[in-house]
CHARMM-style PDB file with segment names, atoms N, HN, CA, C and O in Angstrom:
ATOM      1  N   UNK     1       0.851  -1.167   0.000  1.00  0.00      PROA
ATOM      2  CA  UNK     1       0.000   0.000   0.000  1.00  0.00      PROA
ATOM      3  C   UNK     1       0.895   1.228   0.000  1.00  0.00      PROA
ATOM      4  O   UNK     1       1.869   1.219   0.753  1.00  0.00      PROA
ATOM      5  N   UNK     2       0.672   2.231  -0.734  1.00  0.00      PROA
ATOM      6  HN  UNK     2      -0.119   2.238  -1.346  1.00  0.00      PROA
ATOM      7  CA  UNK     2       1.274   3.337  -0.617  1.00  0.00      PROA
ATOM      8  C   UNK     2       0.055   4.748  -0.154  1.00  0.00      PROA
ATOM      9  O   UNK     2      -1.136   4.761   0.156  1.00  0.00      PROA
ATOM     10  N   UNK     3       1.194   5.882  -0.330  1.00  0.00      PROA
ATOM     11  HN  UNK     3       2.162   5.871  -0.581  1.00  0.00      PROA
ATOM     12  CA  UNK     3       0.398   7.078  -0.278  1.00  0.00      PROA
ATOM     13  C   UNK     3       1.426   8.301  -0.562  1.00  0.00      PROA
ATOM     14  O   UNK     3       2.649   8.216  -0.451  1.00  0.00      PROA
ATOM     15  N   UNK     4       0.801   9.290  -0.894  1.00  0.00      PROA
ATOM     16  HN  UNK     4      -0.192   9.358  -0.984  1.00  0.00      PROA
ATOM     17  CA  UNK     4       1.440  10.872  -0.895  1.00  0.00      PROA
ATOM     18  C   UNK     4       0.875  11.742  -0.476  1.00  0.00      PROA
ATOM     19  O   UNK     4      -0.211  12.050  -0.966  1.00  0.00      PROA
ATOM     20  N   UNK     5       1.487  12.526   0.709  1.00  0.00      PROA
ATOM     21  HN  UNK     5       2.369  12.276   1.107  1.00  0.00      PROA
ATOM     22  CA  UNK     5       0.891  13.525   1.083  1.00  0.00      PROA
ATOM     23  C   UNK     5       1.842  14.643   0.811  1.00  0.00      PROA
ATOM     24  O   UNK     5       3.012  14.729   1.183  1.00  0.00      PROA
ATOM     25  N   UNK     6       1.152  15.475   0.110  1.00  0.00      PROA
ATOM     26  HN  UNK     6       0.201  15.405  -0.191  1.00  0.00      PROA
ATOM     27  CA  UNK     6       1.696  16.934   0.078  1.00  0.00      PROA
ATOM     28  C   UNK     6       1.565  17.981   1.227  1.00  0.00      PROA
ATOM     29  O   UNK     6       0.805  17.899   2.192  1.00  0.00      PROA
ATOM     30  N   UNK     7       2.175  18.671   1.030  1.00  0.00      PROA
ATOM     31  HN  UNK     7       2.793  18.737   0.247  1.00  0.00      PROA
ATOM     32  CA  UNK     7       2.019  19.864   1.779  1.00  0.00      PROA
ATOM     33  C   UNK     7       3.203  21.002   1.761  1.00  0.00      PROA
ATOM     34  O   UNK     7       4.360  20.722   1.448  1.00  0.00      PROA
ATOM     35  N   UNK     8       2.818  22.186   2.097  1.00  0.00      PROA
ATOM     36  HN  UNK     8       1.878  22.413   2.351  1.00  0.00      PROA
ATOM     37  CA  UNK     8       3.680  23.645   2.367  1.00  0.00      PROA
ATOM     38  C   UNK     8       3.349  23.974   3.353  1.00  0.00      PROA
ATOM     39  O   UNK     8       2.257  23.735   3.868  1.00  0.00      PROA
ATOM     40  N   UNK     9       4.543  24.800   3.955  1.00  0.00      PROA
ATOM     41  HN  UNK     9       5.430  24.994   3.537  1.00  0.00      PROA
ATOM     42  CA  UNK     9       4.732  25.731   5.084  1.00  0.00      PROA
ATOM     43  C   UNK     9       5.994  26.606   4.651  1.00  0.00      PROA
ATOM     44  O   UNK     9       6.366  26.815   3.496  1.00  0.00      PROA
ATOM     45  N   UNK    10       6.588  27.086   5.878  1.00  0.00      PROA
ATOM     46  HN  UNK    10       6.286  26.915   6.816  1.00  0.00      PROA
ATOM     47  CA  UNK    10       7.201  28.453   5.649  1.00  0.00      PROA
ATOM     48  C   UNK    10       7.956  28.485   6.818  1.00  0.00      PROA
ATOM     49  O   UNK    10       7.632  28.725   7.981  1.00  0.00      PROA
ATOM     50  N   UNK    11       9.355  28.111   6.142  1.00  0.00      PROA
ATOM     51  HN  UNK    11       9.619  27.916   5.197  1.00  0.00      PROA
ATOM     52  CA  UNK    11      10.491  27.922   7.291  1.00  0.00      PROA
ATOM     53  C   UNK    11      11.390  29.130   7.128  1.00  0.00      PROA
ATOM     54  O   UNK    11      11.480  29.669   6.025  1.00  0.00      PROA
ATOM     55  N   UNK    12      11.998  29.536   8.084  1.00  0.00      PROA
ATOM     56  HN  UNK    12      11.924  29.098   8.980  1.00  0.00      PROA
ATOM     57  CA  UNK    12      12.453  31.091   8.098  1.00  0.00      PROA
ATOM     58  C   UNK    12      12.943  32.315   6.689  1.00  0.00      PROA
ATOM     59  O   UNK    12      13.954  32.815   6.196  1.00  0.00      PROA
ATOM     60  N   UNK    13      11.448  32.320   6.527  1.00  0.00      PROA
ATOM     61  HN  UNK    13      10.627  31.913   6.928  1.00  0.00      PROA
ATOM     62  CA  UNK    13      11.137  32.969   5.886  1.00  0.00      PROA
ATOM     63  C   UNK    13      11.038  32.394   4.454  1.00  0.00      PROA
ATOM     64  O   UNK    13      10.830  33.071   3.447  1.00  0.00      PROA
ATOM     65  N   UNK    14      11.267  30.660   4.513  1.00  0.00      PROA
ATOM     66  HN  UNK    14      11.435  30.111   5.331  1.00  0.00      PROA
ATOM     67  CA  UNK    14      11.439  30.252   2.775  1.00  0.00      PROA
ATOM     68  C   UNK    14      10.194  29.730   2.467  1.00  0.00      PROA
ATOM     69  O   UNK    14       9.819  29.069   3.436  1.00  0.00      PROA
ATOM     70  N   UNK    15       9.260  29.711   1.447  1.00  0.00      PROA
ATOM     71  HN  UNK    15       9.565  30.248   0.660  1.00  0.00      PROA
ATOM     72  CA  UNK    15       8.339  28.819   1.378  1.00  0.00      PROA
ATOM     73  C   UNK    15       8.597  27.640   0.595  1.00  0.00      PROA
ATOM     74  O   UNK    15       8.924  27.422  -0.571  1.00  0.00      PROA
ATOM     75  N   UNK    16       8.314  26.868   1.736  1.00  0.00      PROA
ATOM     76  HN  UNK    16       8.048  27.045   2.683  1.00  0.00      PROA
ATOM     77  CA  UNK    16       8.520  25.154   1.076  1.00  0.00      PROA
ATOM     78  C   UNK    16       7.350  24.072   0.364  1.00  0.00      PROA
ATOM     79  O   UNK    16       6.275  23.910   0.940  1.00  0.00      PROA
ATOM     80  N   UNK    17       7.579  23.532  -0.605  1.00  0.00      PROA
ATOM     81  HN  UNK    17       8.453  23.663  -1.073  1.00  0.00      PROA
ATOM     82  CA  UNK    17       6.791  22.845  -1.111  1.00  0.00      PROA
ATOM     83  C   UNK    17       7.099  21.759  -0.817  1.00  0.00      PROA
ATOM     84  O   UNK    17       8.326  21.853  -0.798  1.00  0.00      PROA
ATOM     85  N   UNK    18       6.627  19.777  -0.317  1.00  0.00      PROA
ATOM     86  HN  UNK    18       5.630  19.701  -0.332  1.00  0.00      PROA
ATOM     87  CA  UNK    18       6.860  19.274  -0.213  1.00  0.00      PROA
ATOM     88  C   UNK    18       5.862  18.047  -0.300  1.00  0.00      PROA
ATOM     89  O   UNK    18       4.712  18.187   0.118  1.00  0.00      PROA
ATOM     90  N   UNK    19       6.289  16.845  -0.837  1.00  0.00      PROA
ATOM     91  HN  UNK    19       7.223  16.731  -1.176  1.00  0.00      PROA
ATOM     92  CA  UNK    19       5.980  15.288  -0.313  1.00  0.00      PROA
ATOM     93  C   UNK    19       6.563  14.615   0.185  1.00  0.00      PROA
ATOM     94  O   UNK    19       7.791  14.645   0.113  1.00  0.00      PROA
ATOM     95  N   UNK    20       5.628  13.396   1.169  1.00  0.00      PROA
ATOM     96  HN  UNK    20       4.630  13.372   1.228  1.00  0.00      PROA
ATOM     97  CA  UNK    20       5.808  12.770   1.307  1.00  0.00      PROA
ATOM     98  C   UNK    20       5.414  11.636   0.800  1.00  0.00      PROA
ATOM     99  O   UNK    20       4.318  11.537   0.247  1.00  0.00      PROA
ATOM    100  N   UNK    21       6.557  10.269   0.962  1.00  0.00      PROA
ATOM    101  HN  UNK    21       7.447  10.349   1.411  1.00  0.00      PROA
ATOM    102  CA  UNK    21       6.066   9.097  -0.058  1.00  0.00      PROA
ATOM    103  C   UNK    21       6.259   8.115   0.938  1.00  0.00      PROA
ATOM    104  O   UNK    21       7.362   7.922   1.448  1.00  0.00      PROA
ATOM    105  N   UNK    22       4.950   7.302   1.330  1.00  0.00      PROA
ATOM    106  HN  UNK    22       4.053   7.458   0.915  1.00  0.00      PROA
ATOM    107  CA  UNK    22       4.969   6.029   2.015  1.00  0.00      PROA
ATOM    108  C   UNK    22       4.403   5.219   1.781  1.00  0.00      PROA
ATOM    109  O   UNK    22       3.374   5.387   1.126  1.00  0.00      PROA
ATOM    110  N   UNK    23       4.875   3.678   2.287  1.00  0.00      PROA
ATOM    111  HN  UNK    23       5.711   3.542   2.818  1.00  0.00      PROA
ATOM    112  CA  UNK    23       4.708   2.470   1.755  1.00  0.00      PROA
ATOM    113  C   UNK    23       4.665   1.699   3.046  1.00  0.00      PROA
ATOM    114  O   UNK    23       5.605   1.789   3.836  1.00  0.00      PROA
ATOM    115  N   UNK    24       3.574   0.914   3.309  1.00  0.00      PROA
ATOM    116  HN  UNK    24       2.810   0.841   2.668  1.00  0.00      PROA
ATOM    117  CA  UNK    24       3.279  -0.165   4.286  1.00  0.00      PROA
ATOM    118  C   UNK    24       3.295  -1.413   3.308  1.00  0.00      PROA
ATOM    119  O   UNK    24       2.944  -1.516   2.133  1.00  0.00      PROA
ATOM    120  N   UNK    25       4.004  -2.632   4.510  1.00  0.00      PROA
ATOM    121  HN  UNK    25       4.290  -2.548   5.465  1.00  0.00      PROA
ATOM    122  CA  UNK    25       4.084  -3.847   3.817  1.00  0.00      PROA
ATOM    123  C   UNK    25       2.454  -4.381   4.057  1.00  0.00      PROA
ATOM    124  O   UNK    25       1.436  -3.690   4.104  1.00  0.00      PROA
ATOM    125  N   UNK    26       2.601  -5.857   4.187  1.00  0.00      PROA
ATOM    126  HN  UNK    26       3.428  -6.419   4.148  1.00  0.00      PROA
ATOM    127  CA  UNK    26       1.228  -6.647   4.233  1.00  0.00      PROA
ATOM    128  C   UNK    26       0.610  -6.453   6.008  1.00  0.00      PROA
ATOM    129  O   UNK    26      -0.566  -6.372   6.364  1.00  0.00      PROA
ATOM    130  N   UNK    27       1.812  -6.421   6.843  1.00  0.00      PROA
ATOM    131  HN  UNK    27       2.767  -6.486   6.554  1.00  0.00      PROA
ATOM    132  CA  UNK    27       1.393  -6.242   8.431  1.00  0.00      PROA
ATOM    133  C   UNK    27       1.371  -4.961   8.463  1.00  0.00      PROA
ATOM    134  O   UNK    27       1.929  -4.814   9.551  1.00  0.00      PROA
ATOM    135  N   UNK    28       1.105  -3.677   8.024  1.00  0.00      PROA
ATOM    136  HN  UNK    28       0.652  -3.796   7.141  1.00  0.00      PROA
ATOM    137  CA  UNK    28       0.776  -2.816   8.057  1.00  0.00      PROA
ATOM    138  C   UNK    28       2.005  -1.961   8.910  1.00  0.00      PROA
ATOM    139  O   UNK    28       1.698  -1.430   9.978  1.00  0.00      PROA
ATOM    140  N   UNK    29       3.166  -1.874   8.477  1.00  0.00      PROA
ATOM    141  HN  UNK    29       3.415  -2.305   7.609  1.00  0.00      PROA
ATOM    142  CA  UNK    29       4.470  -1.787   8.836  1.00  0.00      PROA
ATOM    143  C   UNK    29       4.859  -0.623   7.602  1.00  0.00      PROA
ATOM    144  O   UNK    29       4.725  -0.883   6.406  1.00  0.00      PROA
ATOM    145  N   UNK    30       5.353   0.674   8.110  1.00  0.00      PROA
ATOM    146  HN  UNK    30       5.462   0.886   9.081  1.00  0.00      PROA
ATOM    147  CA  UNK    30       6.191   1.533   7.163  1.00  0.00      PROA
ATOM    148  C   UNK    30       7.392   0.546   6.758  1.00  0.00      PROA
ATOM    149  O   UNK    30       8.093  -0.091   7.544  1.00  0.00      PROA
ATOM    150  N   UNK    31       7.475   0.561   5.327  1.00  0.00      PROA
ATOM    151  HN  UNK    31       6.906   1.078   4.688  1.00  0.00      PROA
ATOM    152  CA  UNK    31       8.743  -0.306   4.913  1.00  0.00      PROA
ATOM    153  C   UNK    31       9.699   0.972   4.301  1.00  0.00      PROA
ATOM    154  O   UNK    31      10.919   0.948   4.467  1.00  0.00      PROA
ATOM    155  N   UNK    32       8.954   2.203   3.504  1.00  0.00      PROA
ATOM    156  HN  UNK    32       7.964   2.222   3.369  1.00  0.00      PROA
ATOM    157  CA  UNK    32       9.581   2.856   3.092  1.00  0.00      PROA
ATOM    158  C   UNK    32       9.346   4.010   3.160  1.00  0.00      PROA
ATOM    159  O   UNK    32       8.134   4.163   3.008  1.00  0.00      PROA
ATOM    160  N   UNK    33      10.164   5.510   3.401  1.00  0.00      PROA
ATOM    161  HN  UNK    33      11.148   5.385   3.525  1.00  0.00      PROA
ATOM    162  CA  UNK    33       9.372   6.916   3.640  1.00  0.00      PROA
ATOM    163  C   UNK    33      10.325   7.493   3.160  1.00  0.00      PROA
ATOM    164  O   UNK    33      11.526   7.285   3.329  1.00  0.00      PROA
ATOM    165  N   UNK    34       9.525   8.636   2.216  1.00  0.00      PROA
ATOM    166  HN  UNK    34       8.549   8.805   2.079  1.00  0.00      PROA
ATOM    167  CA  UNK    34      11.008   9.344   1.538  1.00  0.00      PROA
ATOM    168  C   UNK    34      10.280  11.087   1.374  1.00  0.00      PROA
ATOM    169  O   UNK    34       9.213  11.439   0.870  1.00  0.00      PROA
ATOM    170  N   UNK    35      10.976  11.601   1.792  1.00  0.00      PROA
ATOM    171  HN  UNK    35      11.843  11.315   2.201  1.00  0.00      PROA
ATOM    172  CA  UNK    35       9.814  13.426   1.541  1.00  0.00      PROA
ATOM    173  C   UNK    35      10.734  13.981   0.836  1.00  0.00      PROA
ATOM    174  O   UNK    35      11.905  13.998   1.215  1.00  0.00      PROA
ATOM    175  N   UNK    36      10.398  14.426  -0.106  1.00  0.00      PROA
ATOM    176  HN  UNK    36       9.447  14.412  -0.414  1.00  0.00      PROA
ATOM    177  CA  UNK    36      10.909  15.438  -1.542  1.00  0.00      PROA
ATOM    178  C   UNK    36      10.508  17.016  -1.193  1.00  0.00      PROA
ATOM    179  O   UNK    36       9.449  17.541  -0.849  1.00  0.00      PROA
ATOM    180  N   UNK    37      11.558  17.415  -1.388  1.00  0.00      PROA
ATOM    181  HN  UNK    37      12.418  16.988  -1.667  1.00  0.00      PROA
ATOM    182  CA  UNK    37      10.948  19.051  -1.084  1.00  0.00      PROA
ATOM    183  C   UNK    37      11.898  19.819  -2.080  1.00  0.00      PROA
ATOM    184  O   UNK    37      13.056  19.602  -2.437  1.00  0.00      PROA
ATOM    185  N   UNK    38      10.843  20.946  -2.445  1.00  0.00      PROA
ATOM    186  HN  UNK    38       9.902  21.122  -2.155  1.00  0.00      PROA
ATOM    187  CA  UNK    38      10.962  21.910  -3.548  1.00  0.00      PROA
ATOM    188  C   UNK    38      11.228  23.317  -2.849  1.00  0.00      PROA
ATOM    189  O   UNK    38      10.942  23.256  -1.653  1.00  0.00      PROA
ATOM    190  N   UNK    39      11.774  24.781  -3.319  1.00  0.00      PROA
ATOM    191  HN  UNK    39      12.006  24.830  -4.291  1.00  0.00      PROA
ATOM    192  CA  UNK    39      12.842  24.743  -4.097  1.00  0.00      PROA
ATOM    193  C   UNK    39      14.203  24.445  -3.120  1.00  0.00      PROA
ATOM    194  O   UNK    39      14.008  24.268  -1.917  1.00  0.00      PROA
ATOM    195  N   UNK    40      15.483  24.397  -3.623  1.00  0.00      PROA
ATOM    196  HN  UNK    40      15.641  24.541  -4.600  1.00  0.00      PROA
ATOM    197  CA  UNK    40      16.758  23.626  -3.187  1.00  0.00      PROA
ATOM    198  C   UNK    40      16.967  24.696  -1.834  1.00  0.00      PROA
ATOM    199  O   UNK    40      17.645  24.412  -0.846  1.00  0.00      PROA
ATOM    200  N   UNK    41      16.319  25.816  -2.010  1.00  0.00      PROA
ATOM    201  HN  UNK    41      15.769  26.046  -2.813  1.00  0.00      PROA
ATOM    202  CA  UNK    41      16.598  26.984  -0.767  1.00  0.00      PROA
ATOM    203  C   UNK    41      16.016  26.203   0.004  1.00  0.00      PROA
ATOM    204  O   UNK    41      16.734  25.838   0.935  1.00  0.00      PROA
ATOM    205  N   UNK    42      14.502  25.594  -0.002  1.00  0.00      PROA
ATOM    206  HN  UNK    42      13.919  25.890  -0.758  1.00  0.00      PROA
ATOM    207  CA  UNK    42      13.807  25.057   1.635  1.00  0.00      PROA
ATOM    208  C   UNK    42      14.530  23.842   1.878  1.00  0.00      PROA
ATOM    209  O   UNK    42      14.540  23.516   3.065  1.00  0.00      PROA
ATOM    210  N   UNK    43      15.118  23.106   1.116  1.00  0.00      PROA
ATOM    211  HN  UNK    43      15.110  23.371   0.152  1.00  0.00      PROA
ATOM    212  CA  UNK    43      16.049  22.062   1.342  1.00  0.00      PROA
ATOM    213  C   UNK    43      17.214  22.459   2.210  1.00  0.00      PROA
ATOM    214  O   UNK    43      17.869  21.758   2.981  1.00  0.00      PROA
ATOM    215  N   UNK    44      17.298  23.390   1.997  1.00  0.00      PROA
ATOM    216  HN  UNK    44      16.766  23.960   1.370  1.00  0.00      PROA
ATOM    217  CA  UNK    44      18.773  23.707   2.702  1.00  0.00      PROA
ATOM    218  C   UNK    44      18.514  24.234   4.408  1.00  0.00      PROA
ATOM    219  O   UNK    44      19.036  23.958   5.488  1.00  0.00      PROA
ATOM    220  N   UNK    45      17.352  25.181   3.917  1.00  0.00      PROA
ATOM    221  HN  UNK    45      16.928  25.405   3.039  1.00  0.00      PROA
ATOM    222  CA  UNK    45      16.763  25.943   5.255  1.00  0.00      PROA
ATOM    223  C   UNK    45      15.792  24.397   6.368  1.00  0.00      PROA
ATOM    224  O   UNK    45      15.345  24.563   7.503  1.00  0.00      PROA
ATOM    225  N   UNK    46      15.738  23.193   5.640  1.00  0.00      PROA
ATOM    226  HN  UNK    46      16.101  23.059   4.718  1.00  0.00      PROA
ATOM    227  CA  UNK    46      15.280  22.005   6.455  1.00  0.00      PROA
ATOM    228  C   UNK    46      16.639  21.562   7.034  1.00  0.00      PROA
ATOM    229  O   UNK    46      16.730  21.833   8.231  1.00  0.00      PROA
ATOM    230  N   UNK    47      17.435  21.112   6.644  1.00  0.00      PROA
ATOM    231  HN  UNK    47      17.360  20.892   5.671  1.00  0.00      PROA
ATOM    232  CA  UNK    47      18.889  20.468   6.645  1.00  0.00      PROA
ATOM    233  C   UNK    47      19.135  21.744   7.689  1.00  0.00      PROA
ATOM    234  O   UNK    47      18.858  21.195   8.756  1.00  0.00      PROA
ATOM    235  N   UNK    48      19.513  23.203   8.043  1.00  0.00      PROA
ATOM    236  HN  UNK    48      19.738  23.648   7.177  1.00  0.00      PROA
ATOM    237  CA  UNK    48      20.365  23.212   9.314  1.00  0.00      PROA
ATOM    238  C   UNK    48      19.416  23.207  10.197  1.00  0.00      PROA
ATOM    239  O   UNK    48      19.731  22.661  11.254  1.00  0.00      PROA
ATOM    240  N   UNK    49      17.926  23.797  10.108  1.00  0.00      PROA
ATOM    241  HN  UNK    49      17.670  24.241   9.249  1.00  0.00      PROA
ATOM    242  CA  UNK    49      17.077  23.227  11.453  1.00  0.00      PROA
ATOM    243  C   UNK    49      16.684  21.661  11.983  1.00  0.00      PROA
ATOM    244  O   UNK    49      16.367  21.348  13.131  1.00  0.00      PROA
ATOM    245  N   UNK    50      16.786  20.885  10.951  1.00  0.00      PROA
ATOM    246  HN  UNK    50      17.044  21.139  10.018  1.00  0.00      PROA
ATOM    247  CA  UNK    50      17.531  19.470  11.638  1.00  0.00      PROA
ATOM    248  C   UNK    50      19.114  19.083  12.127  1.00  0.00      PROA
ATOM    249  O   UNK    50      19.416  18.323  13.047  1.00  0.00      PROA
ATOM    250  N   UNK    51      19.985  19.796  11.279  1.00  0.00      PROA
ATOM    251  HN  UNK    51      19.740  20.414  10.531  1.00  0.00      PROA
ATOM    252  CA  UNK    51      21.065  19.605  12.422  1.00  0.00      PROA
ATOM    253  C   UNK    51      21.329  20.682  13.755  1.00  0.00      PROA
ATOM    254  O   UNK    51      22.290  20.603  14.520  1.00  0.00      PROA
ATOM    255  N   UNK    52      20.334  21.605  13.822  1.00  0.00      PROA
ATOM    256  HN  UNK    52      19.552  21.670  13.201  1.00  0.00      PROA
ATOM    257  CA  UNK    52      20.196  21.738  14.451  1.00  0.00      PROA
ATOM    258  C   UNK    52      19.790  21.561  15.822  1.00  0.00      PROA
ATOM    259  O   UNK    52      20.334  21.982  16.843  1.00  0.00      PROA
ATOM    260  N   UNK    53      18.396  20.641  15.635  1.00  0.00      PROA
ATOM    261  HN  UNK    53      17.954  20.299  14.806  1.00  0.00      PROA
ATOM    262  CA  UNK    53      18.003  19.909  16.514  1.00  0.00      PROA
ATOM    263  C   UNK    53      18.496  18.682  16.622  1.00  0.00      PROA
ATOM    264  O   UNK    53      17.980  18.223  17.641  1.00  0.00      PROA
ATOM    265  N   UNK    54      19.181  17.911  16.167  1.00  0.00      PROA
ATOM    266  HN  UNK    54      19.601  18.284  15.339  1.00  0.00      PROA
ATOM    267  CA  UNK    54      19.923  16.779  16.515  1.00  0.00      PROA
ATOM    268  C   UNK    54      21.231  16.992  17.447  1.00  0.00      PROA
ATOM    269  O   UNK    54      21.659  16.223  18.308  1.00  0.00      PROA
ATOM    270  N   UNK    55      21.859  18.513  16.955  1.00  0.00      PROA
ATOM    271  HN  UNK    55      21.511  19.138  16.256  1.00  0.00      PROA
ATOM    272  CA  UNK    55      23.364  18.792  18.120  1.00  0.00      PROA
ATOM    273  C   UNK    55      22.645  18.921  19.184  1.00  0.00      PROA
ATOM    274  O   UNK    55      23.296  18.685  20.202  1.00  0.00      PROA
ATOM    275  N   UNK    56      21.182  19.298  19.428  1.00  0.00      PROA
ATOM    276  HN  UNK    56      20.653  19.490  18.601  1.00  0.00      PROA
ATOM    277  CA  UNK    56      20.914  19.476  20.593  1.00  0.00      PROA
ATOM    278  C   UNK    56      21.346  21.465  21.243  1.00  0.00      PROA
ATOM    279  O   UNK    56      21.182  22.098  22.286  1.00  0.00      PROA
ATOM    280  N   UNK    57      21.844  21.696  20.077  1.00  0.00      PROA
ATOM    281  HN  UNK    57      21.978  21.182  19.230  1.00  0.00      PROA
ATOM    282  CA  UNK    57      21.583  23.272  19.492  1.00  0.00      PROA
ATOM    283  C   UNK    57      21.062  23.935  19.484  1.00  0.00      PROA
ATOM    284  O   UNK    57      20.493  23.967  18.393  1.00  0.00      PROA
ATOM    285  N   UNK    58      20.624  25.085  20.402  1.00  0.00      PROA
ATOM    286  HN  UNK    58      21.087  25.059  21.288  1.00  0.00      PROA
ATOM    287  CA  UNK    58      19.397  25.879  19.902  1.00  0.00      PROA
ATOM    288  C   UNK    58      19.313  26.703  18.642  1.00  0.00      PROA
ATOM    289  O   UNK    58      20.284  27.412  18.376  1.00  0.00      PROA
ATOM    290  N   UNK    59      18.487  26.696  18.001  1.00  0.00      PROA
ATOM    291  HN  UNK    59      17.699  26.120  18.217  1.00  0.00      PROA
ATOM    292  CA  UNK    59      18.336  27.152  16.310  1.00  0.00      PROA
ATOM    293  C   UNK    59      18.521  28.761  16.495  1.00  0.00      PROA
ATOM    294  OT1 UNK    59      18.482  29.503  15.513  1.00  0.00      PROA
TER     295      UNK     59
END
């Protein structure tokens, strides 16, 4: 089974376009998740507010 959910928001100050792509096996188990996001600026502006929150960093 799959699915796509789209969606936008607006990360400091960029507006992001984005999907997500998921896939459950037969036990109803995520096997696969992958989110695509549009343009390469909100990509970038996602990438340091996640390493951000992973150093444990305040943003």
């Amino acid at each position: 089974r799959d699915a796509m959910l789209e969606f936008e928001t607006e990360l400091d100050g960029v507006h992001i376009n984005g999907v997500d792509m998921i896939r459950w096996d037969e036990d109803d188990r995520i096997v696969d998740f992958k989110v695509m996001l549009r343009p390469a600026k909100a990509l970038e502006a996602v990438q340091r507010g996640m390493a951000a929150l992973l150093s444990g960093r305040p943003d």
